[in-house]
C-alpha positions as CSV (number, residue, x, y, z in Angstrom):
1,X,-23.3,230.7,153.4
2,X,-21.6,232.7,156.3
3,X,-18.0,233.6,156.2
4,X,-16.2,232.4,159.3
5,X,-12.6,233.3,160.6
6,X,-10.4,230.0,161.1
7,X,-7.8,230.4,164.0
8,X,-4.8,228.8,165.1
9,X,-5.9,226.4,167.8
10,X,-4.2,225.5,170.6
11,X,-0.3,224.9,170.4
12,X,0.6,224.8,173.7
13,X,3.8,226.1,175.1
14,X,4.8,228.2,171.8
15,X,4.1,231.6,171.8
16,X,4.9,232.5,168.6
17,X,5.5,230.4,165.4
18,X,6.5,230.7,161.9
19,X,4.6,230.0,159.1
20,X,6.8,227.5,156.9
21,X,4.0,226.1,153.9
22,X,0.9,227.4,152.9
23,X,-1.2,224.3,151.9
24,X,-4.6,226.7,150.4
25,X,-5.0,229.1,148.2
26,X,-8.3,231.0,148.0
27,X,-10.8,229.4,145.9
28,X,-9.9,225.6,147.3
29,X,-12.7,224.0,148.3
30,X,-11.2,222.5,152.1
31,X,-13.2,220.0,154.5
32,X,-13.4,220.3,158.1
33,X,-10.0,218.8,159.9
34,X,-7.5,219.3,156.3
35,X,-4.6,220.6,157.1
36,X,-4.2,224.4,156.1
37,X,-0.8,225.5,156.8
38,X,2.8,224.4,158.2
39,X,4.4,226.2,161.0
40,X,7.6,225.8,162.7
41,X,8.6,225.5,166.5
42,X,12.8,225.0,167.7
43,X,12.1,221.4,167.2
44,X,9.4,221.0,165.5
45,X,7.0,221.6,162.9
46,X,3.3,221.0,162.8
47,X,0.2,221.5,160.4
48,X,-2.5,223.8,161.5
49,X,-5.7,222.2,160.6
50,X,-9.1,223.7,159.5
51,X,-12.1,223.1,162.5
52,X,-14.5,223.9,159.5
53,X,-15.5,222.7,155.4
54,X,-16.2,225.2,152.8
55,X,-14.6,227.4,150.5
56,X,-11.3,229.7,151.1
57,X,-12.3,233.4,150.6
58,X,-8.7,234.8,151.4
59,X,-5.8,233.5,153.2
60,X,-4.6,235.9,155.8
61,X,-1.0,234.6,156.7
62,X,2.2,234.6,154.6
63,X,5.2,232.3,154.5
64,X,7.3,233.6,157.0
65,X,4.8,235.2,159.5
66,X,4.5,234.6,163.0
67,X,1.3,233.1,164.1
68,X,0.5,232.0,168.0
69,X,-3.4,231.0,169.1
70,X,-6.3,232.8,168.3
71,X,-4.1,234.0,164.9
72,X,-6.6,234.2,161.8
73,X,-5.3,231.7,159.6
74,X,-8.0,232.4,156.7
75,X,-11.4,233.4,155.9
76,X,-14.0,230.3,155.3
77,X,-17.3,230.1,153.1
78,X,-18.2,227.6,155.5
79,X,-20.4,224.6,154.5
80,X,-23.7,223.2,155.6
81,X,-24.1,223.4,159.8
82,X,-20.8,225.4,160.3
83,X,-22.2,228.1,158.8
84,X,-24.9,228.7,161.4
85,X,-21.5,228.2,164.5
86,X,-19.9,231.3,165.2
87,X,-16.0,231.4,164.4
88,X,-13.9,229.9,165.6
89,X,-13.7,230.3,169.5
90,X,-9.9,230.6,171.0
91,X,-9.4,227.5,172.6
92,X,-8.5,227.4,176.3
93,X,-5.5,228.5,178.0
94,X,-2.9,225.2,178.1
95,X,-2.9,224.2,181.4
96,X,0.5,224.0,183.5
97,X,2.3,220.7,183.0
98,X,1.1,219.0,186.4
99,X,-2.3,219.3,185.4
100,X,-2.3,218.7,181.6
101,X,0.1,216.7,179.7
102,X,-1.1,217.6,176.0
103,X,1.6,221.4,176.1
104,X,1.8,221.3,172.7
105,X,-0.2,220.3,169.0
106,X,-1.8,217.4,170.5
107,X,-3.5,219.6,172.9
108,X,-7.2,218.5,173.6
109,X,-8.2,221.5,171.3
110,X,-6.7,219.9,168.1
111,X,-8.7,218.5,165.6
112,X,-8.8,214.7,166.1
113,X,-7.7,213.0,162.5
114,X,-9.0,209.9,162.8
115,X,-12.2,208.1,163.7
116,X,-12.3,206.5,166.8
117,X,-14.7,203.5,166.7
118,X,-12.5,200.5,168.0
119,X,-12.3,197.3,165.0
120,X,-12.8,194.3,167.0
121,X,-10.6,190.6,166.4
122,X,-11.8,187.3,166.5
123,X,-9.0,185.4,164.7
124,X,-5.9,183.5,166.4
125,X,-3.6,185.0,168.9
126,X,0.3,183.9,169.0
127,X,1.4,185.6,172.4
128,X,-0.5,187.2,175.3
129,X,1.1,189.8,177.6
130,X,-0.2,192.4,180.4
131,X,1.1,194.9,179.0
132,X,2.4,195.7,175.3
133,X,4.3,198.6,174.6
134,X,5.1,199.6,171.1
135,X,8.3,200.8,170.8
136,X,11.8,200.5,171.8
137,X,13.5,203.8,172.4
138,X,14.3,205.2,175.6
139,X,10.8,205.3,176.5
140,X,9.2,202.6,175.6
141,X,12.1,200.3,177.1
142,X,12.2,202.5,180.5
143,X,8.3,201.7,180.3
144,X,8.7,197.9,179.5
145,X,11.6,197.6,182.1
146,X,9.8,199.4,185.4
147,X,6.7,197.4,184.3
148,X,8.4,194.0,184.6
149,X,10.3,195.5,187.7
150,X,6.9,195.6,188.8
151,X,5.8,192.4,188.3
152,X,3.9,192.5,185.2
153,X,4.3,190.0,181.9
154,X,5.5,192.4,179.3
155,X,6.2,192.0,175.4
156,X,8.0,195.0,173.3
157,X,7.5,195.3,169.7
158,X,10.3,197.4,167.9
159,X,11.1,197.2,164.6
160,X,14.6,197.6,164.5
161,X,17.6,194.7,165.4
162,X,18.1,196.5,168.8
163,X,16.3,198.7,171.5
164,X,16.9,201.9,172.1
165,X,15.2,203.8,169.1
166,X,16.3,207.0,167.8
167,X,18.4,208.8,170.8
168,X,20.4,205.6,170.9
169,X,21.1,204.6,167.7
170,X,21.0,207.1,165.6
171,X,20.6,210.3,167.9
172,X,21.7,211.4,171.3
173,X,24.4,208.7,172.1
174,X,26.4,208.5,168.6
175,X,26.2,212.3,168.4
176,X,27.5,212.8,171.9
177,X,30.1,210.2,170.8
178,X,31.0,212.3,167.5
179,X,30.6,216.0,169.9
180,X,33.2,214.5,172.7
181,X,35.9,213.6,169.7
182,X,35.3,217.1,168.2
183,X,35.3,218.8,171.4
184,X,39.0,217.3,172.2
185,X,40.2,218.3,168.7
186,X,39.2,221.5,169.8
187,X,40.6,221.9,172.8
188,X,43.8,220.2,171.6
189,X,44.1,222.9,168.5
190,X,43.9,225.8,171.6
191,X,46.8,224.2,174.0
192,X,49.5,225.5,171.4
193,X,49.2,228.5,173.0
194,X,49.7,227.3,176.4
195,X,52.4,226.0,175.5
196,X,51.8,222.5,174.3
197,X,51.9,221.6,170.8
198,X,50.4,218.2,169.4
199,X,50.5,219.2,166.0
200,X,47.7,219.0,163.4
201,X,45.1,216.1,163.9
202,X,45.4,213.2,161.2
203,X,41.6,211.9,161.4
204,X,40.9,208.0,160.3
205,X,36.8,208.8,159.3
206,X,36.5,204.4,159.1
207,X,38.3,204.6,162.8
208,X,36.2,207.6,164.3
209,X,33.1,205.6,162.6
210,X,34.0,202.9,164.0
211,X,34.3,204.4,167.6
212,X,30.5,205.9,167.1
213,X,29.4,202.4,166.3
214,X,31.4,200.5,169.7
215,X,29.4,203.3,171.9
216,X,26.0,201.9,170.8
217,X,27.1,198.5,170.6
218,X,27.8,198.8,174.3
219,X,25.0,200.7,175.3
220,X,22.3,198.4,172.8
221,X,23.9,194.8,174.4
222,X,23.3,196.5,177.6
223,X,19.7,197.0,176.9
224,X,19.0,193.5,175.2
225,X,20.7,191.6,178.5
226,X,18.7,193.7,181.0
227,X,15.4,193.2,178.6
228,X,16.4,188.6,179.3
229,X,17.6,189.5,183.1
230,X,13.5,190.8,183.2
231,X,12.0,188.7,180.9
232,X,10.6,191.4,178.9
233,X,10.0,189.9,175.2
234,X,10.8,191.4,172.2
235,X,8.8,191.2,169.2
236,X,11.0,192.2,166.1
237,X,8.4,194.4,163.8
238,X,6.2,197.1,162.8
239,X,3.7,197.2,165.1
240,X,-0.1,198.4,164.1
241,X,-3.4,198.1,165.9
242,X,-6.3,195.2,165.0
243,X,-8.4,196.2,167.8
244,X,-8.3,198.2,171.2
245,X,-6.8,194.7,173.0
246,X,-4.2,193.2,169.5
247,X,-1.7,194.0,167.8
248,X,-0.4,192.6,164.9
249,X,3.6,192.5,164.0
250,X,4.9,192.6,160.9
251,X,8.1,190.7,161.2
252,X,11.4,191.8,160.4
253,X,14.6,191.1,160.0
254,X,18.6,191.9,158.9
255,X,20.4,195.1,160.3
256,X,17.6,197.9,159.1
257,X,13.7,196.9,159.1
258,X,13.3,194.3,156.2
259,X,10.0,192.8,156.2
260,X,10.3,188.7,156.7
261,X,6.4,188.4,155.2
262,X,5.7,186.8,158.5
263,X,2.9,188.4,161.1
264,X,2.5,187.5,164.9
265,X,-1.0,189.1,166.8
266,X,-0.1,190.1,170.8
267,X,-2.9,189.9,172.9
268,X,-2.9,192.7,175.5
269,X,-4.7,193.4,178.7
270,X,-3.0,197.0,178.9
271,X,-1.0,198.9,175.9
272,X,1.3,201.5,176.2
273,X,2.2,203.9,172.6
274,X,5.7,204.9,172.7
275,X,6.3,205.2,168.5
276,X,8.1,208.0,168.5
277,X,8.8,210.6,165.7
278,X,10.4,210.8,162.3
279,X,12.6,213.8,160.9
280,X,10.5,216.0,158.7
281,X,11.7,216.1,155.4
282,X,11.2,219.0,153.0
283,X,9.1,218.3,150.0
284,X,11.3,220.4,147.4
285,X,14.6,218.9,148.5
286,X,16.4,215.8,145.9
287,X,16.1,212.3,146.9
288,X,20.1,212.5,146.6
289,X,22.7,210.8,149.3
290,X,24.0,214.3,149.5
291,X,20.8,215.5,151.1
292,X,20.8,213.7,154.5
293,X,18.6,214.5,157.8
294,X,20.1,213.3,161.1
295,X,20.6,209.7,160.9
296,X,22.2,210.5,157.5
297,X,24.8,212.9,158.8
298,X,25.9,210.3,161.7
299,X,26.8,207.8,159.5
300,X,29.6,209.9,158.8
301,X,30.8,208.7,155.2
302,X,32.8,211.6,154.0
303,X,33.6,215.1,155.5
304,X,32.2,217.3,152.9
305,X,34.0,220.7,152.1
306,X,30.8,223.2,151.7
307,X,28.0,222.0,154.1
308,X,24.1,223.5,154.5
309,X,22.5,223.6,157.6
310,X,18.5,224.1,157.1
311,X,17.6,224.8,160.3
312,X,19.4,227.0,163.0
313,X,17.5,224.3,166.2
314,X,20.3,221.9,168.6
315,X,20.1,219.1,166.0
316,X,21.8,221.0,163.2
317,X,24.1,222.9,164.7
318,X,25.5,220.3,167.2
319,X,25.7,218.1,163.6
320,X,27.6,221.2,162.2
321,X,29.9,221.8,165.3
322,X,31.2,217.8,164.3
323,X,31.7,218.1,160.7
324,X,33.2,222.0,161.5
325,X,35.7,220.4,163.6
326,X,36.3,217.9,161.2
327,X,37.0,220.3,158.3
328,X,33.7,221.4,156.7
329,X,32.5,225.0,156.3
330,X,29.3,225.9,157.3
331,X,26.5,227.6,156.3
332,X,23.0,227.9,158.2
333,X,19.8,229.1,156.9
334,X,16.7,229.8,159.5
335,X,13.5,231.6,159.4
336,X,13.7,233.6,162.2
337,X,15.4,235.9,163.6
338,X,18.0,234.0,165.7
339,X,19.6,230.6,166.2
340,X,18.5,228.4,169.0
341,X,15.3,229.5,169.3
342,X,14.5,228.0,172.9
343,X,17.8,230.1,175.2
344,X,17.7,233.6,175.7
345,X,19.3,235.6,173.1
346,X,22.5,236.4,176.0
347,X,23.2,232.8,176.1
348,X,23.3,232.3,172.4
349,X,24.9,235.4,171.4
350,X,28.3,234.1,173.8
351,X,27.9,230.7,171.5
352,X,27.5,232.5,167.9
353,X,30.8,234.6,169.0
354,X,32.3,231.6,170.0
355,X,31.4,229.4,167.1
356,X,31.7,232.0,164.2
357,X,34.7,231.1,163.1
358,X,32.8,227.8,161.9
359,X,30.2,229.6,159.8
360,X,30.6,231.2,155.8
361,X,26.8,232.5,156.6
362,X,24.2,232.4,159.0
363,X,21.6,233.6,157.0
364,X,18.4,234.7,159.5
365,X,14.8,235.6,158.4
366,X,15.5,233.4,155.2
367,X,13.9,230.0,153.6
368,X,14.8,227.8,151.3
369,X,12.7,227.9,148.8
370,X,14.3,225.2,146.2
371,X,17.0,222.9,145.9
372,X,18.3,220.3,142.7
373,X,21.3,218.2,142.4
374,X,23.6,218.8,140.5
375,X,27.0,217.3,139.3
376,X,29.0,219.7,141.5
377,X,26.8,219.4,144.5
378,X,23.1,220.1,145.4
379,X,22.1,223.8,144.5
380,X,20.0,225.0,146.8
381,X,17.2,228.4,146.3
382,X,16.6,230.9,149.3
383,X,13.9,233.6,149.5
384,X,13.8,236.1,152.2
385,X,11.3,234.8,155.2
386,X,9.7,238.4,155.8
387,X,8.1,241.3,153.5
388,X,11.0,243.4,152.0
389,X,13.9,241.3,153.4
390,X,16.6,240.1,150.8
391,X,17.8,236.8,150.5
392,X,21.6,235.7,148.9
393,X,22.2,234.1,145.4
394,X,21.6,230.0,144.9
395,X,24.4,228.3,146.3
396,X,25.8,224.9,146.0
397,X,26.9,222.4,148.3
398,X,28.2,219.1,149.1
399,X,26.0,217.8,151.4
400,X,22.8,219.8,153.0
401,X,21.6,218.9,156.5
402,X,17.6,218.9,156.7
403,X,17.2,219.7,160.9
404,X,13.8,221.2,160.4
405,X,11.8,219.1,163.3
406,X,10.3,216.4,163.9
407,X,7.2,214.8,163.2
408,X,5.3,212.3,165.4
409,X,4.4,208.7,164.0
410,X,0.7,208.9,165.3
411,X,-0.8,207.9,162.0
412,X,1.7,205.4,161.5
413,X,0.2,202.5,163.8
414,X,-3.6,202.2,162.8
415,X,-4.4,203.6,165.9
416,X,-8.0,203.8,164.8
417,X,-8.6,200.4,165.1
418,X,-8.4,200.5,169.2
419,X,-10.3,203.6,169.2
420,X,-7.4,205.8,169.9
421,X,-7.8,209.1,169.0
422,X,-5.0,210.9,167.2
423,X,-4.8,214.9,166.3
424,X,-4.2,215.9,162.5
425,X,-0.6,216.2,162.8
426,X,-0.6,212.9,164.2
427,X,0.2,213.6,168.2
428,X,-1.8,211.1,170.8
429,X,-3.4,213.7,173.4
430,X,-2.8,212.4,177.1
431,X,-3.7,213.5,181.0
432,X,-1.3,213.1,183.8
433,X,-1.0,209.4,183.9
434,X,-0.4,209.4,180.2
435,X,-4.0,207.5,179.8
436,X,-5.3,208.3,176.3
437,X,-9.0,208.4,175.2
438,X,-8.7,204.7,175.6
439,X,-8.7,203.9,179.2
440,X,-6.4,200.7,178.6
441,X,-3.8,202.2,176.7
442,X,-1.4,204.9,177.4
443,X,0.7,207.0,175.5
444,X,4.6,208.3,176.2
445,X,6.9,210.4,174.6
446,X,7.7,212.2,171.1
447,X,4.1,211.3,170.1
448,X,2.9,213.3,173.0
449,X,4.1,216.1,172.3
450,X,6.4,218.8,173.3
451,X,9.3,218.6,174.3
452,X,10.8,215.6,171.9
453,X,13.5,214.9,174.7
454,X,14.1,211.3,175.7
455,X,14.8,212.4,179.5
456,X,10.8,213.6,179.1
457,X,10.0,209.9,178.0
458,X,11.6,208.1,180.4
459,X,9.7,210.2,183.1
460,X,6.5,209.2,181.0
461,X,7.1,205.5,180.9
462,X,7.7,205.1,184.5
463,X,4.2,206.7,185.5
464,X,2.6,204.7,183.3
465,X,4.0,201.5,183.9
466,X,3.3,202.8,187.6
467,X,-0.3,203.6,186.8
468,X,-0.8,200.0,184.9
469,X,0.7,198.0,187.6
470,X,-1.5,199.7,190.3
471,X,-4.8,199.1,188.5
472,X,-3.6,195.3,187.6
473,X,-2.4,194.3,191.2
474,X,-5.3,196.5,192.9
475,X,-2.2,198.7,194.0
476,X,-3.4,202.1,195.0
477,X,-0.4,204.2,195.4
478,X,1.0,203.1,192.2
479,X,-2.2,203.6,190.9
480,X,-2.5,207.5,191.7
481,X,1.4,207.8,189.7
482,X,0.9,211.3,187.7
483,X,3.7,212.7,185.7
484,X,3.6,216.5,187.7
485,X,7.5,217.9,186.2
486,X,7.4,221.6,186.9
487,X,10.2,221.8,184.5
488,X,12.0,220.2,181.4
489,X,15.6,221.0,181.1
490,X,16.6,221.4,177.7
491,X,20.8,221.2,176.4
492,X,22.7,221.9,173.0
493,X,25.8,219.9,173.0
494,X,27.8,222.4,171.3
495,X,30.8,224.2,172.2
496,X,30.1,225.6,174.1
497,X,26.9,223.8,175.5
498,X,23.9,225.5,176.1
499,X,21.7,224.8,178.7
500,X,18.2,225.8,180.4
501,X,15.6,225.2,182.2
502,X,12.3,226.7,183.6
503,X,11.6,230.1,182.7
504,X,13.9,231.7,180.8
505,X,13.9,235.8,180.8
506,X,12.8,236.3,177.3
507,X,9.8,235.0,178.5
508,X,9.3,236.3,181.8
509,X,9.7,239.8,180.1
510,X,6.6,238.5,177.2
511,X,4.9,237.3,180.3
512,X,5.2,240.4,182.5
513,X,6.3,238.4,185.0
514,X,9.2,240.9,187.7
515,X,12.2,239.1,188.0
516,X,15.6,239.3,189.9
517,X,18.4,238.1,188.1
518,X,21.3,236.7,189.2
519,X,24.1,236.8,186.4
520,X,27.6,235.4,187.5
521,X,30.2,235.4,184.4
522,X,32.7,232.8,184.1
523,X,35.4,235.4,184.0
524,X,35.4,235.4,188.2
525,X,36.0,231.5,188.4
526,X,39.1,230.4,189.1
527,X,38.1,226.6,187.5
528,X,37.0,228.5,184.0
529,X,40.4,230.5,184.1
530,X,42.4,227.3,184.8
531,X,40.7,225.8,181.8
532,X,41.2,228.6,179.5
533,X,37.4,228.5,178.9
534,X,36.2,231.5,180.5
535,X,33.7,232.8,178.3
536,X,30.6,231.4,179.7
537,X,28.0,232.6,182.3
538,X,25.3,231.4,184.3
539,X,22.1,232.7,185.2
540,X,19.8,232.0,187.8
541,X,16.4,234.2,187.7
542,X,13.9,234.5,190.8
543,X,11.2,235.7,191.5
544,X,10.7,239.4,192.5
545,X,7.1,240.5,192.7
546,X,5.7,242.3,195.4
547,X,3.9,239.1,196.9
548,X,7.6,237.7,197.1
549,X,9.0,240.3,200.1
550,X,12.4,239.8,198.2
551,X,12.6,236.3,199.0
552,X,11.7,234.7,195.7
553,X,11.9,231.1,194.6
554,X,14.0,230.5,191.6
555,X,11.6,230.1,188.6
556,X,14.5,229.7,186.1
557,X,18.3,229.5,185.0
558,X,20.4,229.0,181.8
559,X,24.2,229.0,181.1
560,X,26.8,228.7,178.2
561,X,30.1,227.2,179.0
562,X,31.7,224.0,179.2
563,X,29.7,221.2,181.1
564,X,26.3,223.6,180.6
565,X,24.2,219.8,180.3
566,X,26.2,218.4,183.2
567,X,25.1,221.2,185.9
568,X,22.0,222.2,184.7
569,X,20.0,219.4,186.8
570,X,20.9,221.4,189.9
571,X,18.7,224.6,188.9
572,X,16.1,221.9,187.5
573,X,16.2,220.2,191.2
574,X,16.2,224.0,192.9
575,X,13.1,224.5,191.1
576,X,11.4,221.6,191.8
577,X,12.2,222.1,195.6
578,X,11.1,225.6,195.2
579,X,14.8,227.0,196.8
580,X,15.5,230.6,197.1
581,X,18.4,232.9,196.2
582,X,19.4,232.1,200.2
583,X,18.9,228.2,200.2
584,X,21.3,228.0,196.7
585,X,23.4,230.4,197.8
586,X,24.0,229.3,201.1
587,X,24.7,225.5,200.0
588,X,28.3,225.2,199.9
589,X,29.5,224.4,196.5
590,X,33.1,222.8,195.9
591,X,36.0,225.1,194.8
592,X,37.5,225.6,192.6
593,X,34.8,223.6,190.0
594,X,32.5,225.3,186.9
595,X,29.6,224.3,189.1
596,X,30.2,227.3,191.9
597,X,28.8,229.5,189.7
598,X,25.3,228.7,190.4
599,X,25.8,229.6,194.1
600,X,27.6,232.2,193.4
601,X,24.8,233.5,190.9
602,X,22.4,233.0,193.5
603,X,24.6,235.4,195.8
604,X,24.6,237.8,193.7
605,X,20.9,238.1,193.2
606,X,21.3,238.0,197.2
607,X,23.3,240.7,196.9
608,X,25.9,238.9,199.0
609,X,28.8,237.3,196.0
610,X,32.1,238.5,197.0
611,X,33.7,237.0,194.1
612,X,32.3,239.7,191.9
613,X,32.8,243.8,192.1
614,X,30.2,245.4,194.0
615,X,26.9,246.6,192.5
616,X,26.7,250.1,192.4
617,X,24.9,251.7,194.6
């Protein structure tokens, strides 16, 4: 028997990641593709599996450590062959997003979970389409809806009473309802000093509920008339595999997902996975209404006085900024070092000065290691995340937030039975044209991989509903269709908002990659003084190696500031147009707006802003 060192694989765009669950101890007797430990990303967490069976000699990580590829994860008595293979070779480089789609667990490197020999089906078939797509969120409708558009017969299967998934009913929209009515409250509290006095707010929770519910309702209705205007069919159900060309539907029914006992197979010529993800839910934590993950905290039932953030990522704390504004304290635990992992520490350290009237604790490097219920609320345990660190006294809440990540829903949908390969943590890997290992059927979204953002999905569906509707209708241009972003903007819809895109300078500086920044601070504009909301910035950053000649094309920006989401798309659109400091500057921007900024932080990375002191010479 030869030892062997097992690695962390893979994980695409993370550098770094923290261990959250060790699932070994030496002396366990492991087979090749179990699941060893638990790490955790900004918005997501994911099990690093083993690429080898045999014995574990010693573990080499600790809860709390930072791991990244090629990190020795433990040392292996491997079994039979593997003990004749060498360890574990790195695997490759991720590719950039134009020429490999799998930039995160799912990578091609990941151990695949599940066999991949396709079932085959001979029984009855109630409904034929050209294309099936499985699932209803903003993906798998955008999919269903450009494939129609395109001429093709389409049936959707989605187990809830109305499309739009997670961001829709239970995620982006409701939230962003819930952040605007917060947001005002805010503001409103802030105009005494200006002058104006409304008094204190008098909030109706069944009204404000209410409100949440008229926003989806519009947007839902919306999506079920334009699904008849293009005679897409929806199949109500839980959707699994019976073969690489069926799928079988388990019917339901009500407002929720009860199952009606009845089943309806879908013959398909083409298939596109759009299943989403699932929040991941802590193994320790009670099964008590008390303890809620997202959904559980939009249906808004109370406003609890002590509330527990686990997880410092966008989910909790725009969550947190709704119920702070609403009258709950706050406390947030997370394991590394800082909240909102993804912005540059600048950006977030203007929010958390901002927002820290809202928080009791932010407690950084620090887990939660325990939690029970208890008549006065759920107590929950915390252990420092690092060696030597300390960690506070048990504290008890009224309700606890779980916004640890998200888990894709890749083992959820018997993708075995078309031959579909899925990784161990359950993503689908995908190339360009979102084609998995199955030529006929495609994969979009969440269960993709990184980033779990619905604008990502939508991009997603429409190239493959592209790509399907070329090789049907022998069309070759649509055929060709390859999703090629250079960039993924990313937003918390806090308040402030938080916004970014590209490269951001914490990684350019990990990178080694010379920039020039441009950094224009909302102080100088007029709009942001007029508003009373001058504490934000925005950032541009170009770049500035010798190759360059001091012309640089703009390989990232970020802000923090009122409207962050809304202006972001404009550095997103310089990138993808590869714009200098000269073509951003130079484009006249309106006045007096928040939006100036970004040509006036492009001037000043010119070197030409006159809205700014000098730079010193």
């Amino acid at each position: 028997m030869a030892i062997i060192e097992i690695k962390v694989p893979d994980i695409g765009d993370f550098d770094e990641v923290t261990v959250i669950e060790l699932m070994v101890k030496p002396g366990d007797t492991i087979k090749a593709e179990q699941s060893l430990i638990t790490v955790e990303s900004d918005k997501a967490s994911m099990e690093i599996p083993s690429s080898s069976a045999g014995v574990v000699k010693e573990v080499k990580v600790k809860l709390g450590d930072k791991v990244k590829q090629g990190s020795v994860v433990l040392m292996l008595e491997a079994a039979g062959a593997a003990a004749a293979s060498p360890a574990a070779a790195p695997a490759p480089a991720p590719a950039p997003i134009a020429e490999q789609k799998a930039a995160s667990p799912q990578s091609a490197s990941a151990v695949v979970a599940i066999n991949t020999i396709a079932s085959s089906y001979t029984g009855t078939v109630d409904m034929d389409c050209d294309v099936l797509v499985l699932g209803g969120g903003p993906g798998g409708y955008s999919a269903a809806f450009r494939a129609a558009d395109l001429g093709l017969k389409v049936v959707i299967v989605e187990r809830y009473a109305t499309l739009g998934g997670v961001c829709l009913n239970v995620g982006c929209i409701p939230s962003k309802a819930l952040l605007h009515v917060a947001a005002v409250m805010d503001e409103v509290s802030h105009l005494g000093d200006l002058g104006v006095d409304f008094g204190a707010p008098v909030v109706n929770i069944d009204k404000l509920r209410g409100h949440k519910e008229k926003v989806i309702g519009k947007l839902t209705g919306g999506l079920a008339a334009m699904a008849k205007m293009r005679k897409v069919t929806t199949v109500r159900g839980y959707g699994h595999f019976i073969s690489a060309n069926h799928v079988e539907v388990e019917e339901t029914t009500g407002t929720s997902q009860d199952k009606t006992g009845g089943k309806k197979v879908i013959a398909f010529k083409k298939a596109i996975i759009a299943a989403g993800s699932q929040a991941v839910r802590l193994p320790f934590m009670p099964d008590d209404p008390r303890v809620v993950d997202s959904t559980g905290a939009l249906a808004l039932k109370e406003v609890p006085k002590r509330m527990l953030i686990l997880g410092g990522g966008i989910i909790g704390l725009e969550m947190g900024t709704v119920y702070s504004t609403l009258g709950a304290r706050l406390d947030v635990v997370e394991m590394m070092d800082g909240l909102m992992q993804g912005a540059d520490r600048d950006l977030v350290k203007i929010w958390q000065k901002m927002n820290a009237k809202r928080f009791d604790n932010i407690m950084l490097k620090t887990k939660t290691v325990g939690a029970k219920a208890t008549p006065a609320g759920i107590e929950v345990t915390f252990a420092a995340a690092e060696e030597g660190g300390t960690a506070p006294a048990p504290q008890v809440y009224d309700l606890v937030l779980q916004a640890v990540g998200r888990t894709p829903n890749g083992k959820k949908i018997a993708a075995e039975k078309a031959g579909v390969a899925v990784t161990d943590r359950g993503f689908i890997n995908v190339d360009i044209q979102m084609r998995t290992n199955v030529p006929h059927i495609f994969a979009i979204g969440d269960i993709v991989g990184q980033p779990m953002l619905a604008h990502k999905a939508v991009h997603e569906a429409h190239v493959a509903a592209e790509v399907i509707a070329g090789e049907l209708q022998g069309n070759k241009e649509l055929a060709a269709a390859a999703f090629n972003a250079r960039v993924i903007p990313s937003v918390a819809y806090t308040d402030p908002e938080v916004a970014w895109v590209g490269l951001t300078e914490d990684q350019a500086k990990a990178q080694g990659i010379k920039v020039k920044k441009g950094l224009f601070p909302w102080t100088a504009s007029g709009r942001a003084i007029a508003n009373g909301r001058d504490e934000g910035v925005t950032k541009l950053l170009f770049d500035d190696s010798p190759e360059a000649h001091g012309h640089g094309k703009i390989l990232g920006g970020g802000m923090v500031g009122t409207h962050a989401g809304d202006m972001i798309g404009e550095v997103a659109l310089a990138i993808e147009m590869g714009a200098d400091a000269v073509d951003i500057g130079k484009t006249i921007h309106p006045h007096p707006t928040l939006g100036e900024s970004i040509g006036m932080a492009a001037e000043i990375a010119h070197g030409s802003c006159t809205d700014v002191p000098p730079a010193r010479k």
